[in-house]
C-alpha positions in Angstrom: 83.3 -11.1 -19.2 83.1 -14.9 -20.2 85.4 -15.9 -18.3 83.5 -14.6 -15.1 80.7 -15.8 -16.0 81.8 -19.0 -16.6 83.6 -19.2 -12.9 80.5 -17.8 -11.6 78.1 -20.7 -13.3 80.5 -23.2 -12.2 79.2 -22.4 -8.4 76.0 -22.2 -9.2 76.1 -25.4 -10.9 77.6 -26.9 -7.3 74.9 -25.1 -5.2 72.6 -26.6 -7.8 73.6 -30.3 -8.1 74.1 -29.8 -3.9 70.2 -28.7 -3.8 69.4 -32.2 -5.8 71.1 -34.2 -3.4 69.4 -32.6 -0.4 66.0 -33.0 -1.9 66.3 -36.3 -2.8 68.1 -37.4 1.2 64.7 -35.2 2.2 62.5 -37.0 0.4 64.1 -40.7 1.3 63.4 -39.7 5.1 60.1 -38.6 3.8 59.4 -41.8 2.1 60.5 -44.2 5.2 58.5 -42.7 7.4 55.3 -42.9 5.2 56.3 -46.8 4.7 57.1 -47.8 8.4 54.3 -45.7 9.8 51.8 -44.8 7.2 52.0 -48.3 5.9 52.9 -49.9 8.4 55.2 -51.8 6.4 58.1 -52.0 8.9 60.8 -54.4 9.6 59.2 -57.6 10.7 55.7 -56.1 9.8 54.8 -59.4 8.3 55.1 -61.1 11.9 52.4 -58.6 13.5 49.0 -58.8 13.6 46.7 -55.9 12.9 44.1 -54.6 15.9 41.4 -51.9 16.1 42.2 -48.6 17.8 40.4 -45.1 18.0 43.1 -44.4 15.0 42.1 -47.5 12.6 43.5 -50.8 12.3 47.2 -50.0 14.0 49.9 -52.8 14.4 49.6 -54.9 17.7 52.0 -53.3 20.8 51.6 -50.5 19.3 49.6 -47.1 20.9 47.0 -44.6 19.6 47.6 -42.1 22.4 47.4 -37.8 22.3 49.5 -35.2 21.3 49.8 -34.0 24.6 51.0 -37.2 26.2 54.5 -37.4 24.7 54.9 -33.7 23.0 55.1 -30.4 24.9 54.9 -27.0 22.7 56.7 -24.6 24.8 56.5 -21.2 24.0 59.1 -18.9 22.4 60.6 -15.7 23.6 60.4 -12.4 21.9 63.4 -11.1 20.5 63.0 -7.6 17.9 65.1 -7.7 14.9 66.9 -4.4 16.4 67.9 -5.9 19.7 69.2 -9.0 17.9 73.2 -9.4 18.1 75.2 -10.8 15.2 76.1 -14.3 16.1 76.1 -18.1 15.6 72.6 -19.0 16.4 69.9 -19.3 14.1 66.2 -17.2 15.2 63.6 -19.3 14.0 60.0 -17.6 13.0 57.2 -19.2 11.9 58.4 -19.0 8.2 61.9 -20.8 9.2 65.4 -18.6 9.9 64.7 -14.7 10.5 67.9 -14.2 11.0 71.2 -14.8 13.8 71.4 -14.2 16.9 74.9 -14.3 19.7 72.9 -16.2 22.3 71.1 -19.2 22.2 67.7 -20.3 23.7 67.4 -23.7 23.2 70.2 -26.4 22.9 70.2 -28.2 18.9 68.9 -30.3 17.5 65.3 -28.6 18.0 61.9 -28.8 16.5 59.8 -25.6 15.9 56.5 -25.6 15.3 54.7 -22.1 13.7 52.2 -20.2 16.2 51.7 -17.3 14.5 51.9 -16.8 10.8 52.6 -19.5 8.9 50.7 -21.7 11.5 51.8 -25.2 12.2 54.6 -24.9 10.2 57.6 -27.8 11.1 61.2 -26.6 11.3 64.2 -28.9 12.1 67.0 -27.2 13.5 70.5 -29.2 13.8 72.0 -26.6 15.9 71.3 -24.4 19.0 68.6 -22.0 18.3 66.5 -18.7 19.2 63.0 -19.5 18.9 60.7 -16.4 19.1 57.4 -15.8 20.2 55.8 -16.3 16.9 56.6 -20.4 17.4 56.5 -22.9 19.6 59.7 -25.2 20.6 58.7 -29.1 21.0 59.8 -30.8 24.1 59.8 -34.4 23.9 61.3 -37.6 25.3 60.9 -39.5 22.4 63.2 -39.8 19.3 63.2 -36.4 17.7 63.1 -37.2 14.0 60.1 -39.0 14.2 58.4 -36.8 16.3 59.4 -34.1 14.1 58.2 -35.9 10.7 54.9 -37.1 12.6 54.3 -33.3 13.6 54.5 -32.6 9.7 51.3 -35.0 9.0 49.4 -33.5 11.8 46.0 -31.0 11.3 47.1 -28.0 13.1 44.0 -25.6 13.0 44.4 -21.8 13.6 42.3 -20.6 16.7 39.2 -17.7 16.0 41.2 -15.1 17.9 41.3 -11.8 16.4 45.0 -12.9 15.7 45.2 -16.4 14.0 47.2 -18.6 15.8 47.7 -22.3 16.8 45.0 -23.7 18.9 47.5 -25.4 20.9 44.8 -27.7 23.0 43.6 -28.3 19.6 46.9 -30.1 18.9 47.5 -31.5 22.4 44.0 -33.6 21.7 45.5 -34.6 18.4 45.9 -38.6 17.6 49.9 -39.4 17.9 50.9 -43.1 16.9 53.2 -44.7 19.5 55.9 -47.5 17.5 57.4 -49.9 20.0 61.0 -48.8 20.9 62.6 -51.3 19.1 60.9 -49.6 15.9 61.8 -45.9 16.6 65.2 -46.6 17.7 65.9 -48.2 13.9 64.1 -45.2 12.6 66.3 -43.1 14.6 69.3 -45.1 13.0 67.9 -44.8 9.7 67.8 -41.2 9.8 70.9 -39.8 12.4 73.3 -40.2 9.3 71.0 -38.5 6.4 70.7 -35.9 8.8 74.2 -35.7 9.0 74.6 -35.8 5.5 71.9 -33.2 4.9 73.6 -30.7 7.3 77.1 -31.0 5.6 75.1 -30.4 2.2 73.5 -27.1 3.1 76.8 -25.8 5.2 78.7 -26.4 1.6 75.9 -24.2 0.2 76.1 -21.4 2.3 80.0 -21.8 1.9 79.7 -21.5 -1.7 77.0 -18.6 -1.9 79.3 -16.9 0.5 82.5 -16.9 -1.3 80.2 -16.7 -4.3 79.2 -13.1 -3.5 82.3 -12.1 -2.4 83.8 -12.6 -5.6 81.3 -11.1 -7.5 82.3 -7.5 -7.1 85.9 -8.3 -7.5 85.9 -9.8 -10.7 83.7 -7.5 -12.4 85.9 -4.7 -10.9 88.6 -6.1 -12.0 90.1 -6.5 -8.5 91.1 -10.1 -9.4 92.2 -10.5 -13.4 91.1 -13.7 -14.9 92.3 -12.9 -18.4 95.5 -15.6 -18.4 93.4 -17.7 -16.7 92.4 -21.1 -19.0 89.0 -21.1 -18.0 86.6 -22.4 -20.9 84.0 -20.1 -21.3 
């Protein structure tokens, strides 16, 4: 019985030092963001002069526009847990993943914003994705990944339905800062490889639960001996 233990600790110590890594990546992207466009303490921020706007004092060239001019939230379709197929494609709720899905609604990498539920919730998904009816999808021409962290910092209000939801004019006559292009696109730089990096993290951590759990029942059945095994317990 050590011995399983021990090989089961040992992936639970990978998942664990995996979850580390992916916290801190989140919270570097996190951190940026706040410092370019919080701050506004940019590259070449000490070249640019200050003006008013209806947001505060915002860096000259740059906009203090609405929600609704650069961000659609599209609604998502309803899809019932029983009439959902096994598959490759992530259903996003407002909570995050419900479950999977063998047909795709919108092409990765996606935003989701909560409707209903967990309202105004921000998901990022890296791959193709079922959104359902409980969230909206953002459409954007603009860099996804800051539109997705600037979604995060917005004050998304539930309506007074009967039903709490988002009040989506309420977000479409929301303040959204506008960076020159020459700012968003070294944003965008900054971030496309952390992403990467973050995707390959939690893919190697659903690996490792997988096999994880597989192997569970078979060594404590016996189905695979460990006893000659030099395994420090």
């Amino acid at each position: 019985m050590p011995k399983i233990a021990a090989i089961l600790s040992a992936y639970d110590d990978l998942i664990e030092n995996n979850t580390r890594r992916i916290k801190i990546l989140e919270e570097m992207a996190q951190a940026l963001y706040r410092e370019w466009f919080v701050h506004f303490r940019f590259p070449g921020h000490e070249k640019v002069k200050m003006v008013p706007s209806p947001m505060g004092p915002i860096p000259s060239g740059w906009r203090a526009d609405k929600l609704k001019e650069h961000v659609e939230l599209a609604y998502g379709k309803a899809l019932k847990a029983e009439d959902r197929h096994a598959g490759p494609f992530p259903v996003y709720g407002s909570s995050g993943v419900v479950g999977n899905h063998s047909e795709m609604l919108i092409n990765g990498p996606g935003v989701i914003v909560g409707r209903k539920g967990n309202v105004g919730s921000v998901h990022w998904s890296d791959e193709s994705f079922y959104p359902i009816d409980t969230v909206y999808y953002v459409q954007t021409d603009l860099p996804l990944f800051y539109v997705f962290f600037n979604l995060q910092t917005q004050n998304f209000i539930n309506n007074d339905a009967a039903v709490p939801g988002l009040n989506r004019n309420q977000a479409y006559s929301l303040s959204f800062l506008l960076p020159p292009t020459t700012v968003l696109t070294a944003f965008n730089a900054f971030c496309k490889p952390l992403f990467g990096r973050l995707r390959s993290l939690r893919a190697a951590n659903s690996i490792l639960r997988r096999t994880r759990d597989l192997l569970l029942p078979k060594l404590v059945s016996g189905a695979i001996d460990v006893a000659n095994l030099d395994i420090r317990t």
